[in-house]
Backbone bond lengths (Angstrom), bond angles and torsions (degrees), N, CA, C in turn:
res aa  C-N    CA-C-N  psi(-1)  N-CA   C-N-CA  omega(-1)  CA-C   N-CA-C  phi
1 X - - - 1.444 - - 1.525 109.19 -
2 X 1.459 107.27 155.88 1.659 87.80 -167.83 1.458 90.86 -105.10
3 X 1.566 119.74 168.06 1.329 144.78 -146.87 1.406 95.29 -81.95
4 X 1.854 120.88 -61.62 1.558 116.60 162.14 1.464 125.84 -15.82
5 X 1.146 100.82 -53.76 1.885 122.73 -153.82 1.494 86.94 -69.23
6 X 1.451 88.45 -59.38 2.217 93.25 -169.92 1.561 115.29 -74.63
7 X 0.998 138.01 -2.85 1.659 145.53 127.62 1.621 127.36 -26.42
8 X 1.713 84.81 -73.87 1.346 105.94 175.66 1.755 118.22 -60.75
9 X 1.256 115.40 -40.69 1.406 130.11 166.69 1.605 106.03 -51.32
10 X 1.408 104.60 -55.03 1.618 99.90 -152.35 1.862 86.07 -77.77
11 X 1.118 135.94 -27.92 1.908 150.38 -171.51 1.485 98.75 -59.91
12 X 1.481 118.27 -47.07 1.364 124.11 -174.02 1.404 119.81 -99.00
13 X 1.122 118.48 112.77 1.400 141.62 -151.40 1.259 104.48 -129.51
14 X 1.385 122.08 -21.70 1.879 115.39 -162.74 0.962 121.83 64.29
15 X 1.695 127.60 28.06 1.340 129.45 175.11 1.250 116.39 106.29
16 X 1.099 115.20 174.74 1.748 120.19 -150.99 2.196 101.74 -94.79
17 X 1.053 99.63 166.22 1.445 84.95 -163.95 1.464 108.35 -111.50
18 X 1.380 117.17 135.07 1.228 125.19 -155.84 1.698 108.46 -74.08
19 X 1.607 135.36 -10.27 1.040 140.10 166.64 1.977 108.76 -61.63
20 X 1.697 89.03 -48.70 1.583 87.88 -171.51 1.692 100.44 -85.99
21 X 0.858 135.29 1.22 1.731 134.15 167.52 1.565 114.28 -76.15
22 X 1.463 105.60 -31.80 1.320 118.10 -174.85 1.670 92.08 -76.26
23 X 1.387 117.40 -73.88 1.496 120.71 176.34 1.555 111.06 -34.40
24 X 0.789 135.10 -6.43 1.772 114.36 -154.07 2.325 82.33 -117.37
25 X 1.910 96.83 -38.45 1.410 75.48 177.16 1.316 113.64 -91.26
26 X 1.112 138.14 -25.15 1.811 111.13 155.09 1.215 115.67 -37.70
27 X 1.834 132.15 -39.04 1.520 118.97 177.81 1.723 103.80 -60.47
28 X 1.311 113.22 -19.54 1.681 94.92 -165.86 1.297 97.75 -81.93
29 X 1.529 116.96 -24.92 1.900 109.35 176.58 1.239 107.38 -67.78
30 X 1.118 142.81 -36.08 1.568 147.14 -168.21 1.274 95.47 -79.41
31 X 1.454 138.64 -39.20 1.340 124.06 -159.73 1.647 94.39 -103.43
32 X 1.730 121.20 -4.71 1.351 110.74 165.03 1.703 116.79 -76.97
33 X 1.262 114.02 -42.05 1.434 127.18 165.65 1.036 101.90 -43.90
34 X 1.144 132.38 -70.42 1.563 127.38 -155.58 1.598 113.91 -64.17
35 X 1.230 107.74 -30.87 1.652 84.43 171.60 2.186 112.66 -123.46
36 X 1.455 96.10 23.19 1.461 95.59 149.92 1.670 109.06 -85.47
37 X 1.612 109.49 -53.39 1.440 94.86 -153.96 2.243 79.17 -143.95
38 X 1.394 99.64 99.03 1.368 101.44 -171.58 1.614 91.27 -88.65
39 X 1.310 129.77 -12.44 1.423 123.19 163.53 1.634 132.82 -34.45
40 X 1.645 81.78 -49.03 1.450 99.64 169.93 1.425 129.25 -53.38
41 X 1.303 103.00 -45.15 1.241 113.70 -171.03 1.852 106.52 -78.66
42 X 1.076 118.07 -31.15 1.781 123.70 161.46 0.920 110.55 -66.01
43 X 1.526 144.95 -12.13 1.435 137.78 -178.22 1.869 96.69 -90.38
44 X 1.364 114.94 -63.85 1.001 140.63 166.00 2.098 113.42 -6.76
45 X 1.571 87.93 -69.76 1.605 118.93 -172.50 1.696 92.89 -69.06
46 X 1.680 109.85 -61.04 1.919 100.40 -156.92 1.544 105.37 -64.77
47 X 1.575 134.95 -2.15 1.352 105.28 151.29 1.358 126.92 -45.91
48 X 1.461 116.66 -45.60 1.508 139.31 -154.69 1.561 83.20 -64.40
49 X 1.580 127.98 -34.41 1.637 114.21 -157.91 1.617 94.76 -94.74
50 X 0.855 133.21 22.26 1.759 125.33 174.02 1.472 109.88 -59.43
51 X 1.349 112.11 -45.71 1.388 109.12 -167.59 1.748 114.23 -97.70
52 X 0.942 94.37 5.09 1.588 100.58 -179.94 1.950 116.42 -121.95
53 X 1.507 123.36 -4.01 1.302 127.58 -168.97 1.440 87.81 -152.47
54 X 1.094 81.00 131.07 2.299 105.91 165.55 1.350 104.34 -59.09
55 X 0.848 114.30 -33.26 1.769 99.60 -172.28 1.877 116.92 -162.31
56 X 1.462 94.20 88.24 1.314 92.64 -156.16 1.398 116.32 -73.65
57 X 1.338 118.91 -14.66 1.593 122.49 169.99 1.739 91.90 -53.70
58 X 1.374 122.22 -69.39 1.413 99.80 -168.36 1.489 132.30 -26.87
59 X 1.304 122.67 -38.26 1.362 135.67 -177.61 1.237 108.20 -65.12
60 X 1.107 151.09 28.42 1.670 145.67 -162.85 1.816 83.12 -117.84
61 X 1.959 79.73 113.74 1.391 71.27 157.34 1.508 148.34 -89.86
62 X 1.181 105.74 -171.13 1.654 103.69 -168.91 1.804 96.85 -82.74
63 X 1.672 105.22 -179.97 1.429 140.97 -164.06 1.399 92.68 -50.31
64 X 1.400 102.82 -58.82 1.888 114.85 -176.52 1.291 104.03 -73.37
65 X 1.002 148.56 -19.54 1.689 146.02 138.38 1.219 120.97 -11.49
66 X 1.336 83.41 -68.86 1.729 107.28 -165.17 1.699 112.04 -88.29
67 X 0.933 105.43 -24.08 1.904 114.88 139.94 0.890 114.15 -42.99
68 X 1.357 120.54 -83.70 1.942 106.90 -168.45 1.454 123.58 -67.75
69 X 1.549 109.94 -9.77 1.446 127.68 -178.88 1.671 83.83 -66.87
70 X 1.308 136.32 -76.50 1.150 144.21 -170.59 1.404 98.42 -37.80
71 X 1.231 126.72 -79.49 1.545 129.02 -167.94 1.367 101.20 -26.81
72 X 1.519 112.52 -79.77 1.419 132.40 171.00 1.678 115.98 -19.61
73 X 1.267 109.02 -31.30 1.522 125.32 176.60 1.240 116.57 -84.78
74 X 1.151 121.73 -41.28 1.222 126.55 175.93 2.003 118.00 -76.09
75 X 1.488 103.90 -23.17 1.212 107.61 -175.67 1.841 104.03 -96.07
76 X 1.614 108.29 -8.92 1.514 102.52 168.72 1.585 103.13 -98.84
77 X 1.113 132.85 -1.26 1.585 147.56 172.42 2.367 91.45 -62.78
78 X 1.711 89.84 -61.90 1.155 68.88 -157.19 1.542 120.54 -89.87
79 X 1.235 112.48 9.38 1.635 137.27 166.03 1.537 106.68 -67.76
80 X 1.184 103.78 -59.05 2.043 107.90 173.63 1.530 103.42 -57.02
81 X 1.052 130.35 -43.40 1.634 130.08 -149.48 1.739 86.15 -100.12
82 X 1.303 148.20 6.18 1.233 121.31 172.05 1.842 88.50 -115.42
83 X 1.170 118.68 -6.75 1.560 126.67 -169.60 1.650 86.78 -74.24
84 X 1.556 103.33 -55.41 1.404 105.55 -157.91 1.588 111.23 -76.10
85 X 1.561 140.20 -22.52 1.234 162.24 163.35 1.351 91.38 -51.29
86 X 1.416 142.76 -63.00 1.132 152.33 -168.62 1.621 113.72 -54.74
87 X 1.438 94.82 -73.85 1.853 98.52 165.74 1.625 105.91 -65.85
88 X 1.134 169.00 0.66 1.125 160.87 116.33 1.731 116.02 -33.33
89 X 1.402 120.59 -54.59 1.219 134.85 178.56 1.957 100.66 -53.09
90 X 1.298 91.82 -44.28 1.894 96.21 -167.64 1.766 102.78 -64.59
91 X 1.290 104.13 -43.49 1.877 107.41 173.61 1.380 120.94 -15.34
């Protein structure tokens, strides 16, 4: 089979798929949380550390923490939203 053909085959899909459209906008809620109120999301997680850290309130990070948590949020904001533009475009 030639390599073109099987490109073009595997390229054409009939549009973007409604499992991963659904996934990409739950990522935009997770990546909206995270840099409105990244608190949330540390309250959320330090259950998960009970069994592994003495004292998981200690671990909260600081002001500048929750700064780059935001940055970080905003730069997976716009990684999800060109993912999801993309599978939208294929529709």
């Amino acid at each position: 089979m030639n390599l073109a053909l099987t490109l073009q085959a595997a390229s054409d899909n009939g549009g973007g798929n409604p499992a991963v459209i659904l996934l990409l906008c739950l990522f935009l809620i997770m990546g909206a949380v995270q840099v409105v109120r990244p608190q949330l999301l540390w309250k959320l997680n330090s259950r998960l550390q009970r069994d592994w850290v003495k004292n998981p309130e200690a671990t909260e990070p600081t002001s500048k923490g929750y700064a780059m948590q935001r940055g970080t949020g905003i730069l997976f904001l716009a990684v999800a939203t060109w993912m999801l533009i993309q599978q939208l475009q294929q529709a």
